[in-house]
VORO-793528 format. One record per residue (C-alpha): x, y, z; residue number from 0; residue in one letter. Coordinates in steps of 0.001 Angstrom, whole numbers. Example, Ala and Ser with C-alpha at 12.3 -4.5 7.8 and 13.67 -1.06 7.14 Angstrom:
BEGIN
+---------+---------+---------+-----+------+
!       u !       v !       w ! pos ! code !
+---------+---------+---------+-----+------+
!   12300 !   -4500 !    7800 !   0 !    a !
!   13670 !   -1060 !    7140 !   1 !    s !
+---------+---------+---------+-----+------+
% end
This chain:
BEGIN
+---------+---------+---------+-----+------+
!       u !       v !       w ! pos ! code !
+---------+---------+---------+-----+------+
!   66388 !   76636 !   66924 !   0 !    x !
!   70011 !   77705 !   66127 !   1 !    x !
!   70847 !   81304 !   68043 !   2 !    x !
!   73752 !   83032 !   67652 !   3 !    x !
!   73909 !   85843 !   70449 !   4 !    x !
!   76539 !   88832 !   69996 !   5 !    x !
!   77608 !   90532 !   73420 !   6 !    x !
!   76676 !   87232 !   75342 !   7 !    x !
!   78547 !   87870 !   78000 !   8 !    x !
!   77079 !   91248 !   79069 !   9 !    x !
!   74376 !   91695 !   81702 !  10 !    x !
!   71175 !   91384 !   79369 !  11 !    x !
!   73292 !   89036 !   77025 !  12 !    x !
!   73837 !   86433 !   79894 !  13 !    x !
!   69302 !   86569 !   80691 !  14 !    x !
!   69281 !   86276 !   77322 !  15 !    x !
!   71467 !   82942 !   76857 !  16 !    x !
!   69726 !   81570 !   79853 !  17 !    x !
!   66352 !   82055 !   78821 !  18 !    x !
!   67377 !   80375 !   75048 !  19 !    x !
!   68947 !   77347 !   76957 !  20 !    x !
!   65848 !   76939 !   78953 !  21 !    x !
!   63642 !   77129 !   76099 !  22 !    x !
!   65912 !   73859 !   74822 !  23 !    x !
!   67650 !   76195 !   72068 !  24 !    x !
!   70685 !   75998 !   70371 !  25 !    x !
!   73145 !   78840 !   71036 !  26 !    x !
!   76048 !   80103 !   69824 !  27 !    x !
!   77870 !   83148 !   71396 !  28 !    x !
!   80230 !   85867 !   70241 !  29 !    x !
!   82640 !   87780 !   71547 !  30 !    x !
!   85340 !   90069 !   71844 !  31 !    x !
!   88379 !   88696 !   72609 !  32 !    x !
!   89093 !   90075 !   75597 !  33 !    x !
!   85814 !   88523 !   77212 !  34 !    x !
!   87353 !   85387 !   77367 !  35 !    x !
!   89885 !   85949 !   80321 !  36 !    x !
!   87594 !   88583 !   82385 !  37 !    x !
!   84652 !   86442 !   82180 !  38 !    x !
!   85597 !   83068 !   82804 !  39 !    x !
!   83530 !   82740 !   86035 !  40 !    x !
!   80674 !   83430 !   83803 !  41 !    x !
!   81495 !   81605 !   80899 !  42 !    x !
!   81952 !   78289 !   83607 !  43 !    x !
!   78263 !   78668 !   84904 !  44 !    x !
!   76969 !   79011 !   81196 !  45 !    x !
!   79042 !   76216 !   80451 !  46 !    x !
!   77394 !   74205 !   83265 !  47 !    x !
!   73869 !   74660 !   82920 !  48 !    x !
!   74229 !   74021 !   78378 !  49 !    x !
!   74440 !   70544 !   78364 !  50 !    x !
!   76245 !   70736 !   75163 !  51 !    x !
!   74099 !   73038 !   73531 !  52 !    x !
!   76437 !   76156 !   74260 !  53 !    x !
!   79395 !   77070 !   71994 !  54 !    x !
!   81723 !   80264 !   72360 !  55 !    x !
!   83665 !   81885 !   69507 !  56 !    x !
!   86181 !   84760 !   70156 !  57 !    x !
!   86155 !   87789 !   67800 !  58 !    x !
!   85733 !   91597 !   66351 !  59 !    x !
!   82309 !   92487 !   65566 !  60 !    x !
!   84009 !   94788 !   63090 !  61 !    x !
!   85666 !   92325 !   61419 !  62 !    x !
!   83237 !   90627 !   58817 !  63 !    x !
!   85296 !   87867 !   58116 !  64 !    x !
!   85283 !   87129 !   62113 !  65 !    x !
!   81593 !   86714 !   62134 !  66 !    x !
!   81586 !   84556 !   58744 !  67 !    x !
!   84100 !   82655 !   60218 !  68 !    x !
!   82035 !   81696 !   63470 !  69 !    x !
!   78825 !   81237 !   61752 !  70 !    x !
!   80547 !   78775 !   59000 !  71 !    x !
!   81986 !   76886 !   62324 !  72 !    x !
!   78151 !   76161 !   63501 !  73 !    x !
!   77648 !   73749 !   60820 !  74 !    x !
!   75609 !   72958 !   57665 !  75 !    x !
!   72369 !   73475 !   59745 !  76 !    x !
!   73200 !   77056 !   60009 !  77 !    x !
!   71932 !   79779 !   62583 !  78 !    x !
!   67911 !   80664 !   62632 !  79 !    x !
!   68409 !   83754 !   64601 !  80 !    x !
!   70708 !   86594 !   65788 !  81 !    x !
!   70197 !   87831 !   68597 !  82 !    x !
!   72497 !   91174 !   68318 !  83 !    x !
!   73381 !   93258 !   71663 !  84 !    x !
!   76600 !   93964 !   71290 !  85 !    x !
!   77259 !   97540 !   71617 !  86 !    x !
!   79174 !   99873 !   73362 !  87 !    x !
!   77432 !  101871 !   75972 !  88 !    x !
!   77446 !  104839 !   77810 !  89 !    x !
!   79892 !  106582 !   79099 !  90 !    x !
!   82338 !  105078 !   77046 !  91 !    x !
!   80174 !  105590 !   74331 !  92 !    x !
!   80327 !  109277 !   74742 !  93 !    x !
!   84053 !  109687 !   75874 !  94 !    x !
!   84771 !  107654 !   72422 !  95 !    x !
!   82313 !  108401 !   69855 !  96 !    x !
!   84228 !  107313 !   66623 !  97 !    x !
!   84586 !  103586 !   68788 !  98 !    x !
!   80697 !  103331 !   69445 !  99 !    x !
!   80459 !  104313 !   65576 ! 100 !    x !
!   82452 !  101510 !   64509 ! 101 !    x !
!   81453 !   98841 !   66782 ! 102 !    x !
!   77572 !   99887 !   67263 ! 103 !    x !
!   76975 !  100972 !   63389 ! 104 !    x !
!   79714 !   99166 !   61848 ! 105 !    x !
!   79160 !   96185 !   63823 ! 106 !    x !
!   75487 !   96008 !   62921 ! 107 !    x !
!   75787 !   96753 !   59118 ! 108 !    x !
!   78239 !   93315 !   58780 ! 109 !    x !
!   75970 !   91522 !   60269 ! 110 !    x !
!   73537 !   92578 !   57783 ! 111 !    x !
!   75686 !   92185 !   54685 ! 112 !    x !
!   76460 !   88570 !   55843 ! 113 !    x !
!   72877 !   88054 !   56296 ! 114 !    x !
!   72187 !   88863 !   52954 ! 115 !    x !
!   73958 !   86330 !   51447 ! 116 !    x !
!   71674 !   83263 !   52789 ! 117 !    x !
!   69457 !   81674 !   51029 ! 118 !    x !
!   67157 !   81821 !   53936 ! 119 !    x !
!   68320 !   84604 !   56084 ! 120 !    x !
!   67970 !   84644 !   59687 ! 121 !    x !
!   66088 !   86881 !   62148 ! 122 !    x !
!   68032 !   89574 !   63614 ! 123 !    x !
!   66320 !   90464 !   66909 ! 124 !    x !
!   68252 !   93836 !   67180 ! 125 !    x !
!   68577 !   95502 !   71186 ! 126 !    x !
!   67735 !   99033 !   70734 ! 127 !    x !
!   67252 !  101336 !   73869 ! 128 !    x !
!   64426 !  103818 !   75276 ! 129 !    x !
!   67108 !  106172 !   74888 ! 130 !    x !
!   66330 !  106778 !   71383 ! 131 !    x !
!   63557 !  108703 !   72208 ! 132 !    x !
!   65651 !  111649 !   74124 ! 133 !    x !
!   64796 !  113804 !   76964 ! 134 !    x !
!   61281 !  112777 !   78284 ! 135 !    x !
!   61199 !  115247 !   81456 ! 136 !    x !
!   58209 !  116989 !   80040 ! 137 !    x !
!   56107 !  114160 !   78798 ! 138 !    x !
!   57056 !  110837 !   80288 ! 139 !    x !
!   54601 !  108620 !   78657 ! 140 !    x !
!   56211 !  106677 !   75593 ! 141 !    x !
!   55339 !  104931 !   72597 ! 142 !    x !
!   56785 !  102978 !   69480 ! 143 !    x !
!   54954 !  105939 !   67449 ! 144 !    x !
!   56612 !  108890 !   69028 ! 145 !    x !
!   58978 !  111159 !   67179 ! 146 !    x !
!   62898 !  109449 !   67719 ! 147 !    x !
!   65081 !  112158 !   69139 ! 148 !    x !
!   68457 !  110753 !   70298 ! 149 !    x !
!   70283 !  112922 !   72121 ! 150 !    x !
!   73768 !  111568 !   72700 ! 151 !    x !
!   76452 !  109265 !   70942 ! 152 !    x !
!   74923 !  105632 !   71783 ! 153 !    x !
!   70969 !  106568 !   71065 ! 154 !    x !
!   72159 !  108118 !   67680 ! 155 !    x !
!   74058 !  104832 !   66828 ! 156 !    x !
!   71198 !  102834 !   67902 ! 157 !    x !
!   69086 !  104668 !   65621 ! 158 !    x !
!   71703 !  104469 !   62683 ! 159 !    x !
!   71109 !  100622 !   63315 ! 160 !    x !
!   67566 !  100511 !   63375 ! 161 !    x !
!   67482 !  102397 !   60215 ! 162 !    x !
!   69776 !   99881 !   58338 ! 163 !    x !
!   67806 !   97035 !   59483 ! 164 !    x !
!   64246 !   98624 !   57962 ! 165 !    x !
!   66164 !   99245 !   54616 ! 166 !    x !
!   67814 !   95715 !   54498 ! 167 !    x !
!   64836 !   93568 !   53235 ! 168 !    x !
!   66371 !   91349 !   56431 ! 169 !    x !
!   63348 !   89587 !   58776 ! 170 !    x !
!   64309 !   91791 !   62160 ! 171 !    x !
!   62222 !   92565 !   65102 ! 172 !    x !
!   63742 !   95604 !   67551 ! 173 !    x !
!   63403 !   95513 !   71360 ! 174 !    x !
!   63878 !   99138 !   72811 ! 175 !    x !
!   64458 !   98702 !   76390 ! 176 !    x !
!   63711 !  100597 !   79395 ! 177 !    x !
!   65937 !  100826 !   82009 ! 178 !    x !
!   67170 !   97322 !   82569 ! 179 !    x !
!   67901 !   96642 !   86180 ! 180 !    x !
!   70354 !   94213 !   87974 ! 181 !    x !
!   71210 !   93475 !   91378 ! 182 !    x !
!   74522 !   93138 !   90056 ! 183 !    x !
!   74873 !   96871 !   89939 ! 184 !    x !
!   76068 !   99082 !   92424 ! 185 !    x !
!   74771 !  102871 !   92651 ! 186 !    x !
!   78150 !  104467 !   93267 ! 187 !    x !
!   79249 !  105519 !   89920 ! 188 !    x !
!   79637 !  109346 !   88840 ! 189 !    x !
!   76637 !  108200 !   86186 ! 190 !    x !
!   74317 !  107566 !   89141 ! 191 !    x !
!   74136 !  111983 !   88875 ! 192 !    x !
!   73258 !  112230 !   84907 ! 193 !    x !
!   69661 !  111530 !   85344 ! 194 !    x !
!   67463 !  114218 !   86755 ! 195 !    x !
!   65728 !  113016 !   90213 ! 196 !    x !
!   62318 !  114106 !   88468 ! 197 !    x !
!   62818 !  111049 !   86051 ! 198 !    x !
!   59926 !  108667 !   85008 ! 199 !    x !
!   61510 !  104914 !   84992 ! 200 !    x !
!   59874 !  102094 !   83923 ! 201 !    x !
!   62399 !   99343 !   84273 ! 202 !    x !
!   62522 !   96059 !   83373 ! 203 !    x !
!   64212 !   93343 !   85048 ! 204 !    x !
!   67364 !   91627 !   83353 ! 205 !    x !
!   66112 !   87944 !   83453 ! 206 !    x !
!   62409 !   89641 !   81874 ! 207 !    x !
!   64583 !   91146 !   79179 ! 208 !    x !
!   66265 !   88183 !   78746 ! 209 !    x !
!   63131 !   86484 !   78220 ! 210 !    x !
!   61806 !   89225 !   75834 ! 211 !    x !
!   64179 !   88339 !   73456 ! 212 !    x !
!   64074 !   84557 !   73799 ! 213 !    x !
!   60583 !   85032 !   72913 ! 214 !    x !
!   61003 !   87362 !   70018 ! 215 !    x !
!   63183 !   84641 !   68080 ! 216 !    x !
!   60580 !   82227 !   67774 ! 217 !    x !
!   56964 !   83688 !   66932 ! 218 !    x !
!   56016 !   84218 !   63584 ! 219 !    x !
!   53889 !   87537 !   63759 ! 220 !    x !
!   56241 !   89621 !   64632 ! 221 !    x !
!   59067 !   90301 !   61756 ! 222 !    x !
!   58954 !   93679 !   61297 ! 223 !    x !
!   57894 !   95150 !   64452 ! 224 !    x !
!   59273 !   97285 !   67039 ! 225 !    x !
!   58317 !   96824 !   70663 ! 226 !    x !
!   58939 !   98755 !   73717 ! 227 !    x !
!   60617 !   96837 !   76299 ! 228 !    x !
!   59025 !   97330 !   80169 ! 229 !    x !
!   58029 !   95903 !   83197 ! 230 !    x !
!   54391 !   97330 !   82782 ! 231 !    x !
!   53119 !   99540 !   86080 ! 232 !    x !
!   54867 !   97241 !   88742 ! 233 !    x !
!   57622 !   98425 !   87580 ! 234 !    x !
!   57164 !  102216 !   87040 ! 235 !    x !
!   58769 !  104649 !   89409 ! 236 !    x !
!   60477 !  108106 !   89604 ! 237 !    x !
!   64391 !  108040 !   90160 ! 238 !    x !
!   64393 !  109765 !   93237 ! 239 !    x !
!   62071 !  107623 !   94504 ! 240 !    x !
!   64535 !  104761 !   93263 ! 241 !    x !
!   67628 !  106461 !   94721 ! 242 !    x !
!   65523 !  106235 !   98132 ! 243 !    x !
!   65016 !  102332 !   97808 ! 244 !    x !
!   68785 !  101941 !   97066 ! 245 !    x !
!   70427 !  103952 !   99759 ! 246 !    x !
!   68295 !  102259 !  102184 ! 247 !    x !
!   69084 !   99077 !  100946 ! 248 !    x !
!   72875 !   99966 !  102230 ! 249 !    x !
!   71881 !  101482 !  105112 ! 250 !    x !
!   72479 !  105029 !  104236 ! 251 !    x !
!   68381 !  106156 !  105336 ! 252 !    x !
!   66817 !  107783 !  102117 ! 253 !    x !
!   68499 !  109664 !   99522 ! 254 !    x !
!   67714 !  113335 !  100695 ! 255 !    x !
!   71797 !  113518 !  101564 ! 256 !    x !
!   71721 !  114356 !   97799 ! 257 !    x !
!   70565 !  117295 !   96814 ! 258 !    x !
!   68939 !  117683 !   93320 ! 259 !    x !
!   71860 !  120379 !   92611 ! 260 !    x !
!   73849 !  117670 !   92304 ! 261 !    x !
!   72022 !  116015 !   89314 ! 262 !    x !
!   71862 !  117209 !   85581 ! 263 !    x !
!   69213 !  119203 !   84571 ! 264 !    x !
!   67936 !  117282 !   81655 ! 265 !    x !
!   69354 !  115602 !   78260 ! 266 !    x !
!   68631 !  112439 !   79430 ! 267 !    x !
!   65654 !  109593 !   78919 ! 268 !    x !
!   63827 !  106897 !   80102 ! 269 !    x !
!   59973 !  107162 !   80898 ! 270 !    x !
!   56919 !  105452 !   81324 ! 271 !    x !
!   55728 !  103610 !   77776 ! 272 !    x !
!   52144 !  103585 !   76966 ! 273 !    x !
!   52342 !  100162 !   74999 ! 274 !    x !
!   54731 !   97974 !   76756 ! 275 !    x !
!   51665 !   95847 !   77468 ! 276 !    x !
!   51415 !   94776 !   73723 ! 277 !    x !
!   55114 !   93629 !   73732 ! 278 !    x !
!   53808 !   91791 !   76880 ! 279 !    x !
!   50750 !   90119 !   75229 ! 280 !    x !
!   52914 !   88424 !   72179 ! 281 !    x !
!   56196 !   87813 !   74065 ! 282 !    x !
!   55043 !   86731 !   77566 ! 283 !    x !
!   57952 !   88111 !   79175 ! 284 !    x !
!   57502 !   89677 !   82711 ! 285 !    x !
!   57638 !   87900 !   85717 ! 286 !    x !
!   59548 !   90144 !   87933 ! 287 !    x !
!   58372 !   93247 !   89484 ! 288 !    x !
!   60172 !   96543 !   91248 ! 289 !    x !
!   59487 !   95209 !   94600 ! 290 !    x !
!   61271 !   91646 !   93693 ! 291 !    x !
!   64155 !   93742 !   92118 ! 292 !    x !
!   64219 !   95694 !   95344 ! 293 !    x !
!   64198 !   92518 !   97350 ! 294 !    x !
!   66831 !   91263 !   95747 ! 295 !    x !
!   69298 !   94224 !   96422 ! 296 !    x !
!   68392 !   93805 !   99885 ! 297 !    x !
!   69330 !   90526 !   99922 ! 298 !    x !
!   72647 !   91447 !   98259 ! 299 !    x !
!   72942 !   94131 !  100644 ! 300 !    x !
!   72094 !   92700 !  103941 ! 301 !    x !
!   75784 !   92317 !  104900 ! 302 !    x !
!   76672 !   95542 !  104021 ! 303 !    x !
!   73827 !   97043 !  104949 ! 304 !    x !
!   74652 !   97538 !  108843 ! 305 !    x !
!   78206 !   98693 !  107916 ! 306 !    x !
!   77030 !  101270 !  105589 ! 307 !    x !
!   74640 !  102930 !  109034 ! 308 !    x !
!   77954 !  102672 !  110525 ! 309 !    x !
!   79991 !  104605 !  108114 ! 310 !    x !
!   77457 !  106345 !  107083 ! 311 !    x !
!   79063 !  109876 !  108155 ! 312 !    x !
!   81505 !  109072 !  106176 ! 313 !    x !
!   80058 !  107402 !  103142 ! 314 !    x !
!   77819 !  109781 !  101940 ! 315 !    x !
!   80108 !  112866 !  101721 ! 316 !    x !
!   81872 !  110407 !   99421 ! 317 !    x !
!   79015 !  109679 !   97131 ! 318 !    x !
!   78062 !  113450 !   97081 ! 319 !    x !
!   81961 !  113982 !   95350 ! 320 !    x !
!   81274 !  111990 !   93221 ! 321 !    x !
!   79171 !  114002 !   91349 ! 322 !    x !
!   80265 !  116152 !   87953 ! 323 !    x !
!   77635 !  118543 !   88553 ! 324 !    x !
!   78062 !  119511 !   91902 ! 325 !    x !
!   79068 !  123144 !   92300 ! 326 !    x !
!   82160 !  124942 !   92866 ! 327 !    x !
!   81736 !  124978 !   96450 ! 328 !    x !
!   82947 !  121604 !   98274 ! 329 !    x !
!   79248 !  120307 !   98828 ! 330 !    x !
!   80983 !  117264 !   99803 ! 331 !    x !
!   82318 !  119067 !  102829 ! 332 !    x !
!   79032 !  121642 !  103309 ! 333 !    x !
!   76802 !  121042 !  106049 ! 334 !    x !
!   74180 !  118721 !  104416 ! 335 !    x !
!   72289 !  116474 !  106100 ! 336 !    x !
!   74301 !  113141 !  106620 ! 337 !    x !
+---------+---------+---------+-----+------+
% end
């Protein structure tokens, strides 16, 4: 098959193009422009492993004629699939609402239009998020029939999209993901405070979300479905209990240093789903567990890990600052357990 991927070069976008590539695919990504001088590192090792079945074009997804233009440059054969993830996320999503309209909604809806005007259109395999659902404090346990209540700028965007997809008359399949993790990520980030320590996550691994929608391109009984996207109960935990993993991993001990004062109250998502194992059973997509995503920040870690015991005095008044929820008092400089 012929895949065009959108937003290739994010985290899930690059599991994505790996998983096509091993699967002996075509693909095609696009981009924004600037992409092609931050990512160059990344474009190299996609480069490497294509063996000439990798091709880049450079563009706005807002701009219709961009798109046309790098789908007309694949050839007569044409593209089988999109693969669509480009988006913009949280928290510039939420600092610039009227961007994530254009590029989220906007983006989406020329796709569509340019869709429409093939004589055999391809799939759209649209990334959608758990988010979508809202705040799940009170009842963690998710499913593809619950009531959507988005809650913030990106999950209302993302169901804009899904909406024009089920009116399009398009073949689409949606993957709403759980909390995708990467040991690429670091946990020092003012976000790491906007989820509530009581959180249910049920993550799913980058390279099994990658393989998700791989999958999803390809098998026919699908078109028209929507599918929650987790790692199943290997990979269900609470956030505090996460926070503990991480802060060990850098040698900070467990993550009682902060307090839950210092996290938001609610207004967020994620959860556990109830029928991720049905998106398991068609797509054959997990391989990776909590405890191997765990292992692998350790790994990451282990050099910095016995610096961080050494600094941790230090250190973890600084992640406690960080915090926009932390009260008016300088918790950073109270006498909390360090």
């Amino acid at each position: 098959m012929r895949i065009l991927v959108t937003g290739g070069f994010g985290n899930v976008g690059t599991s994505v193009i790996g998983a096509l590539l091993a699967k002996g695919h075509e693909v095609f990504i696009f981009e924004q422009p600037s992409a092609r001088s931050k990512k160059q590192k990344r474009t190299r090792e996609l480069l490497k492993n294509a063996h000439n079945r990798l091709g880049i074009f450079y563009g706005d997804i807002t701009d219709k004629k961009s798109i046309q233009d790098a789908i007309g440059s694949v050839g007569d054969r044409g593209i089988d699939a999109i693969v669509h993830l480009a988006a913009i996320i949280p928290p510039l999503s939420n600092q610039k609402p009227n961007l994530a309209e254009e590029i989220n909604v906007g983006g989406t809806n020329n796709i569509i239009e340019i869709c429409k005007n093939f004589t055999s259109p391809p799939r759209i395999v649209f990334a959608s998020s758990v988010s979508i659902y809202g705040d799940r404090l009170v009842n963690p346990w998710i499913s593809t029939t619950d009531p959507l209540n988005p809650n913030d700028t990106y999950s209302v965007t993302k169901n804009k999209c899904e909406i024009l997809l089920r009116e399009s008359d398009l073949p689409w399949v949606v993957l709403r993901l759980s909390y995708v993790v990467s040991s690429d990520w670091l946990p020092f980030d003012p976000m790491l405070f906007d989820v509530p320590p009581s959180t249910h996550f049920e993550v799913v691994h980058t390279e099994d979300a990658g393989r998700a929608f791989a999958m999803a391109c390809s098998l026919s009984n699908i078109e028209g479905h929507t599918f929650n996207i987790g790692g199943g109960p290997a990979c269900r935990t609470t956030y505090r209990a996460y926070l503990d993993r991480l802060m060990r991993a850098f040698g900070l001990g467990n993550s009682s240093f902060l307090p839950d004062e210092l996290f938001a109250k609610g207004d967020f998502h994620c959860g556990w789903f109830t029928d991720s194992e049905e998106a398991e059973m068609l797509l054959h997509f997990r391989s990776k567990s909590l405890e191997d995503y765990y292992s692998e920040v350790e790994w990451r870690t282990r050099f910095i890990r016995p610096l961080g015991s050494i600094a941790a005095m230090a250190v973890k008044p600084w992640i406690r600052s960080l915090s926009p929820y932390r009260a008016k008092a300088d918790l950073a400089h109270s006498p909390l357990a360090v």
